[in-house]
LODOZA-22259 format. One record per atom (N, C-alpha, C): residue in three letters; x, y, z. Coordinates in steps of 0.1 Angstrom, whole numbers, padded with zeros to 4 digits, always signed. Layout:
BEGIN
ALAXYZ ...
end
This chain:
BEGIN
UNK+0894+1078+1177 UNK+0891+1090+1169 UNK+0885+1101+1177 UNK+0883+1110+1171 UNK+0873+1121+1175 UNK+0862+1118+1181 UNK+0855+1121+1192 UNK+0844+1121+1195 UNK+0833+1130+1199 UNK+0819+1120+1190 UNK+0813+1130+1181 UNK+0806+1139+1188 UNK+0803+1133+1199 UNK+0796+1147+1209 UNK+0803+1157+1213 UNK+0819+1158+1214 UNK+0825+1173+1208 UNK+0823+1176+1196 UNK+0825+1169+1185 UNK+0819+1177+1173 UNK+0807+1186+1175 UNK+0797+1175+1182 UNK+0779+1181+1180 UNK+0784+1195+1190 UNK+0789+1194+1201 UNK+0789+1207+1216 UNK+0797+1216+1203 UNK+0808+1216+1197 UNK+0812+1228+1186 UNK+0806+1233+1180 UNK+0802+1224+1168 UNK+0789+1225+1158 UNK+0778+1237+1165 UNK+0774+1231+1179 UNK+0765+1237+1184 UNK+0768+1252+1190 UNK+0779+1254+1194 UNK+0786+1265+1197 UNK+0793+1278+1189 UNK+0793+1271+1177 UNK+0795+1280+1165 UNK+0781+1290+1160 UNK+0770+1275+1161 UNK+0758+1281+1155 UNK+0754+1294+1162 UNK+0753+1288+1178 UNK+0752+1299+1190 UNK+0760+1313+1187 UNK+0767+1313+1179 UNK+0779+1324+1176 UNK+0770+1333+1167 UNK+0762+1326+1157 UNK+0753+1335+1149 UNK+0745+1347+1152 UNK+0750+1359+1144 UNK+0736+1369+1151 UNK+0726+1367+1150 UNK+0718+1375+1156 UNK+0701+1371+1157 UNK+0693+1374+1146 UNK+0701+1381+1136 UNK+0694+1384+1124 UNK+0694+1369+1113 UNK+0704+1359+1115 UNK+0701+1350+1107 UNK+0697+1335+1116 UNK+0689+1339+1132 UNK+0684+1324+1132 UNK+0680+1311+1128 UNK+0673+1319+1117 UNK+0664+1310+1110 UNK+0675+1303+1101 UNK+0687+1305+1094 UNK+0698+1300+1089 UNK+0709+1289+1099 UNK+0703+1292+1116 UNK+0713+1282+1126 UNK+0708+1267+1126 UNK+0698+1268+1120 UNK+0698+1247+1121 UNK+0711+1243+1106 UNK+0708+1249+1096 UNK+0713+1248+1085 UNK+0730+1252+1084 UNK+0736+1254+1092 UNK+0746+1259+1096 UNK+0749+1251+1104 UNK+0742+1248+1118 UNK+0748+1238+1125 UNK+0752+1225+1120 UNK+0744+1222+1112 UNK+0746+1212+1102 UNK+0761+1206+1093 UNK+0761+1218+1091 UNK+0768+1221+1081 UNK+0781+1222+1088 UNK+0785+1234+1100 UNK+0791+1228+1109 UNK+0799+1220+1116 UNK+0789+1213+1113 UNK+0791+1193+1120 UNK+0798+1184+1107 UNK+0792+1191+1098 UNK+0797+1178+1087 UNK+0813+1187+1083 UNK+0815+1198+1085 UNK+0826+1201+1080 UNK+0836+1201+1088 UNK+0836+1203+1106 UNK+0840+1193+1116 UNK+0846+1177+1112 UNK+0836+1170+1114 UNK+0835+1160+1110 UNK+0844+1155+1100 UNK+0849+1156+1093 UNK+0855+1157+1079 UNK+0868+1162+1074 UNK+0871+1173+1083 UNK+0885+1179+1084 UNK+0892+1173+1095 UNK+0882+1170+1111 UNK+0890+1157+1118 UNK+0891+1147+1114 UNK+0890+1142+1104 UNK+0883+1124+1102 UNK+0900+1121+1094 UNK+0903+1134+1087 UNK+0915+1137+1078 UNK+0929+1137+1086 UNK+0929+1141+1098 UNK+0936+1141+1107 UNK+0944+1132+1116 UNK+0957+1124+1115 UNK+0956+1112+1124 UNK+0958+1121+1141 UNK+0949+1117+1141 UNK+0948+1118+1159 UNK+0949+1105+1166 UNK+0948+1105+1179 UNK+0952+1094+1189 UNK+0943+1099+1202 UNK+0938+1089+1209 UNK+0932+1095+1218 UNK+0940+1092+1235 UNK+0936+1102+1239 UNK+0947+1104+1254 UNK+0948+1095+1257 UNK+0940+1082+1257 UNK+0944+1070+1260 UNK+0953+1064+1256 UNK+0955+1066+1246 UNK+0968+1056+1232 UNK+0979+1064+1233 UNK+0976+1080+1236 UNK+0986+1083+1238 UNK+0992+1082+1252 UNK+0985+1082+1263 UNK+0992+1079+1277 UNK+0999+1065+1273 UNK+0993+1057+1269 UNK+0997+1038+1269 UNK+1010+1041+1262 UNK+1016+1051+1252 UNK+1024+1055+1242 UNK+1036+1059+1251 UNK+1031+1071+1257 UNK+1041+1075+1266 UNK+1052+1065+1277 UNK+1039+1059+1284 UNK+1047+1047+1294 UNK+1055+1040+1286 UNK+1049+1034+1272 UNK+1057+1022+1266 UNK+1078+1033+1263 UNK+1073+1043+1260 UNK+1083+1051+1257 UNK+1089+1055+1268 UNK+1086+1057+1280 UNK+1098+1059+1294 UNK+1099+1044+1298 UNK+1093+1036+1298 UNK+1102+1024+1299 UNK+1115+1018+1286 UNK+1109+1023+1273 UNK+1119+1020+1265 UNK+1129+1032+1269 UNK+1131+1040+1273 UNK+1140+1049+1274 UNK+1148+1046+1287 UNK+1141+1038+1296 UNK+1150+1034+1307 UNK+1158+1020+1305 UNK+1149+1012+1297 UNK+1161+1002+1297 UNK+1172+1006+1283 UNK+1166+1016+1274 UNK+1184+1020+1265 UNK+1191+1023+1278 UNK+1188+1033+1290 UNK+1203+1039+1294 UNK+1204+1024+1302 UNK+1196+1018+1308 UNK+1203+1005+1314 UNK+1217+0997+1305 UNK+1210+0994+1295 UNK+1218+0991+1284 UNK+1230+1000+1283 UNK+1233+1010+1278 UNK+1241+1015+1278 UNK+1252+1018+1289 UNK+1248+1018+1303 UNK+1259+1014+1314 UNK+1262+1004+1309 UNK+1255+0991+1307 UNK+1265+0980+1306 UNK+1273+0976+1298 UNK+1271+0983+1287 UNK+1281+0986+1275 UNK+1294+0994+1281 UNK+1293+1002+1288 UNK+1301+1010+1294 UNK+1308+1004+1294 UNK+1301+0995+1311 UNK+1308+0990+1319 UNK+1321+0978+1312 UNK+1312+0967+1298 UNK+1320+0958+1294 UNK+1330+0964+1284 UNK+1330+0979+1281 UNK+1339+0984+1277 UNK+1354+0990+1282 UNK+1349+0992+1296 UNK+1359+1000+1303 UNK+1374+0985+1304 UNK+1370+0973+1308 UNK+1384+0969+1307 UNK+1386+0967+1294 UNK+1383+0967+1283 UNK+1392+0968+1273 UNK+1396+0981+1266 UNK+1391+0993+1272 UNK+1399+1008+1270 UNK+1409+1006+1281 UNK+1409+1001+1289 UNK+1422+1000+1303 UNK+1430+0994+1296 UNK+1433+0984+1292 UNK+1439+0976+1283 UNK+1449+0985+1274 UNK+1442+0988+1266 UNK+1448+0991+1251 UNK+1454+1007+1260 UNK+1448+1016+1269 UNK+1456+1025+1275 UNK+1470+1023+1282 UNK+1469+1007+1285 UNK+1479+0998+1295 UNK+1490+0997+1284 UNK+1492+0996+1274 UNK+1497+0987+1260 UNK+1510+1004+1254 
end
């Protein structure tokens, strides 16, 4: 999932975004923030670059043995299109 010490570094970077006229509203905000963060990723199916790297390999190897496969379909095809072209 998400991890939360990017939430908290956003949370925290949003608050930072506040002008100086409502500091005293940036704990209450950052807060708030975090929980609304929190909550709209949680809703989200995400994957983490890990799962998705492990995803990708699994998927260029499945992609290399289809075309493997498929030469050899070719291949045990081609004498019986010779055939029926011979006929």
């Amino acid at each position: 999932m998400f991890d939360p010490k990017a939430i908290d570094d956003i949370a925290n970077r949003l608050a930072s975004a506040i002008p100086p006229g409502l500091n005293n509203f940036k704990e209450d905000l950052e807060k708030n923030f975090h929980a609304i963060l929190q909550s709209a990723l949680s809703k989200l199916d995400l994957v983490t670059r890990e799962e998705f790297e492990v995803q990708k390999m699994v998927l260029a190897k499945t992609r290399s043995k289809l075309e493997d496969l498929e030469k050899r379909v070719s291949e045990m095809e081609k004498p019986l299109t010779d055939k029926t072209e011979e006929a």
